[in-house]
C-alpha positions as CSV (number, residue, x, y, z in Angstrom):
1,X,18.8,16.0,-31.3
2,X,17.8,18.8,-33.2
3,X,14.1,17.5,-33.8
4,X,12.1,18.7,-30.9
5,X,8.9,16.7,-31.0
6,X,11.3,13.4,-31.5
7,X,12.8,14.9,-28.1
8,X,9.4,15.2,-26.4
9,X,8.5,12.0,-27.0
10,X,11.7,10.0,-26.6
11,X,11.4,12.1,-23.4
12,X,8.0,10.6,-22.4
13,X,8.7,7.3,-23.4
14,X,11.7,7.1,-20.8
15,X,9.3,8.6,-18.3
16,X,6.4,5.9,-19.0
17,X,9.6,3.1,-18.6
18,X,11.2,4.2,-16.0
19,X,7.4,3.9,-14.0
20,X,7.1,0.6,-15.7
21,X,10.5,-0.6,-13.9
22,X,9.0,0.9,-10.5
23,X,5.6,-0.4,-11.0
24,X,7.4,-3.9,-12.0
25,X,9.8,-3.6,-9.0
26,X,7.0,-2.9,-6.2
27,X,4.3,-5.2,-7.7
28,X,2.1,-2.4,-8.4
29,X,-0.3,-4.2,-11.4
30,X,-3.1,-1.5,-11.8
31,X,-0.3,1.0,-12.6
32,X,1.0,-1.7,-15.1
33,X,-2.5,-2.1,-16.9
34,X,-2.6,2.0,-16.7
35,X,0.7,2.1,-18.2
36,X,0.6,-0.3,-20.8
37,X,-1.9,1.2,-23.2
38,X,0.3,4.6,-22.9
39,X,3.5,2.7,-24.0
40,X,1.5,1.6,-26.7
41,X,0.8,4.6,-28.0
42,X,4.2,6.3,-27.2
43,X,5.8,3.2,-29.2
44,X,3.2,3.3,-32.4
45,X,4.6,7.4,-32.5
46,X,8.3,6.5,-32.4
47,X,7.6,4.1,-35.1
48,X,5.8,6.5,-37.5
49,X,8.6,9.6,-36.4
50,X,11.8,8.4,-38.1
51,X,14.0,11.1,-37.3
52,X,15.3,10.1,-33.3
53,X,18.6,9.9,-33.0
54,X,20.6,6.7,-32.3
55,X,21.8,7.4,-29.0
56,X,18.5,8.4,-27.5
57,X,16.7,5.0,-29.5
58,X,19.8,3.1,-27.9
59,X,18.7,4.0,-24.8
60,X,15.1,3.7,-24.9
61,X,16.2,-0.2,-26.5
62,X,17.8,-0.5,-23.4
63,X,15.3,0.3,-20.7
64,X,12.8,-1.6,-23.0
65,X,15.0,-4.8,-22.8
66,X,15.5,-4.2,-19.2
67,X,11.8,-4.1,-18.2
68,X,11.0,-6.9,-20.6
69,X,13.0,-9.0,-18.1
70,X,11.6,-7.7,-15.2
71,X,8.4,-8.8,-16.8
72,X,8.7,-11.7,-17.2
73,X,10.5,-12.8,-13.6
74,X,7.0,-10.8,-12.6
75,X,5.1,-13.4,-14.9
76,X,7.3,-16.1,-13.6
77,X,6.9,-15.3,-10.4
78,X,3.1,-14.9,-10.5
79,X,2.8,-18.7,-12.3
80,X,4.7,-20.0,-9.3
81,X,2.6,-18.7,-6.4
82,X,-0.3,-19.8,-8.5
83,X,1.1,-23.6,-8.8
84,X,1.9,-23.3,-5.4
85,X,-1.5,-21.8,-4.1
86,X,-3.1,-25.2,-6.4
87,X,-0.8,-27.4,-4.2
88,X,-2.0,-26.6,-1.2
89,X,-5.2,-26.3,-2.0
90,X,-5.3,-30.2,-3.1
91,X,-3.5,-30.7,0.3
92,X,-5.8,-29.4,1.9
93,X,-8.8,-31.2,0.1
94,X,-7.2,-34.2,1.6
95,X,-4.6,-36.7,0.9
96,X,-4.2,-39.6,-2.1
97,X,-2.1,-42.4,-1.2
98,X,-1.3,-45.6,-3.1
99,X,-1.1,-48.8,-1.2
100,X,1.1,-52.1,-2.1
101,X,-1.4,-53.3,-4.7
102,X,-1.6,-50.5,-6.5
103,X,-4.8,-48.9,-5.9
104,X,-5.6,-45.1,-4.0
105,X,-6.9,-44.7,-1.5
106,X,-8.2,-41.0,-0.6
107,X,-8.8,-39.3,3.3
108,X,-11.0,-36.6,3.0
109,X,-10.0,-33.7,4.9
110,X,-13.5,-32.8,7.1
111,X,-12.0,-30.7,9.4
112,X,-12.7,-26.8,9.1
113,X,-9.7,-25.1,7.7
114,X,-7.4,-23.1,10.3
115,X,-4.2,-21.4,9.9
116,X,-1.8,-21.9,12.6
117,X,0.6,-19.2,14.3
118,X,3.9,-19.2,15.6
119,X,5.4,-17.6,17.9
């Protein structure tokens, strides 16, 4: 690329994704909501500087599209420990059964929570 501040900043956008995909990969989310604003930024330049090459916008595409999936298995993954967490908090609660009639019938857990260990 002959354009030296296009190279700079293709350059710095790779970094910032490439600690995305880390921060992503270790579950680090304060270096995510750090990040994110910096991407921003980085991606609002690129747009205004037309003059990057193909090959090095190819690759940025690329590690874009690859953290955009790590994303959202992160997101997905956060939504199911939070639907799970809800679950056993309502088990917890107590239990709601329904008997042969038709109506429920709920047992209010009073014991004091405890978390058993195994050996």
């Amino acid at each position: 690329m002959t354009n030296e501040p296009a190279r700079t900043l293709v350059d710095e956008l790779e970094d910032v994704l490439e600690r995305e995909r880390e921060a992503l990969l270790t579950g680090q989310m304060e270096a995510l909501a750090r990040l994110a604003p910096l991407k921003e930024r980085l991606l609002v330049r690129m747009d205004l500087l037309k003059r990057a090459d193909r090959v090095s916008l190819g690759r940025l595409q690329k590690k874009i599209v690859r953290n955009q999936v790590l994303v959202l298995g992160t997101l997905e993954g956060l939504r199911s420990v939070s639907e799970r967490m809800k679950a056993l908090n309502r088990v917890r609660s107590g239990l709601a059964i329904y008997d042969n009639a038709g109506h429920r019938r709920s047992f209010v857990n009073t014991s004091a929570a405890s978390v058993e260990r195994r050996v």
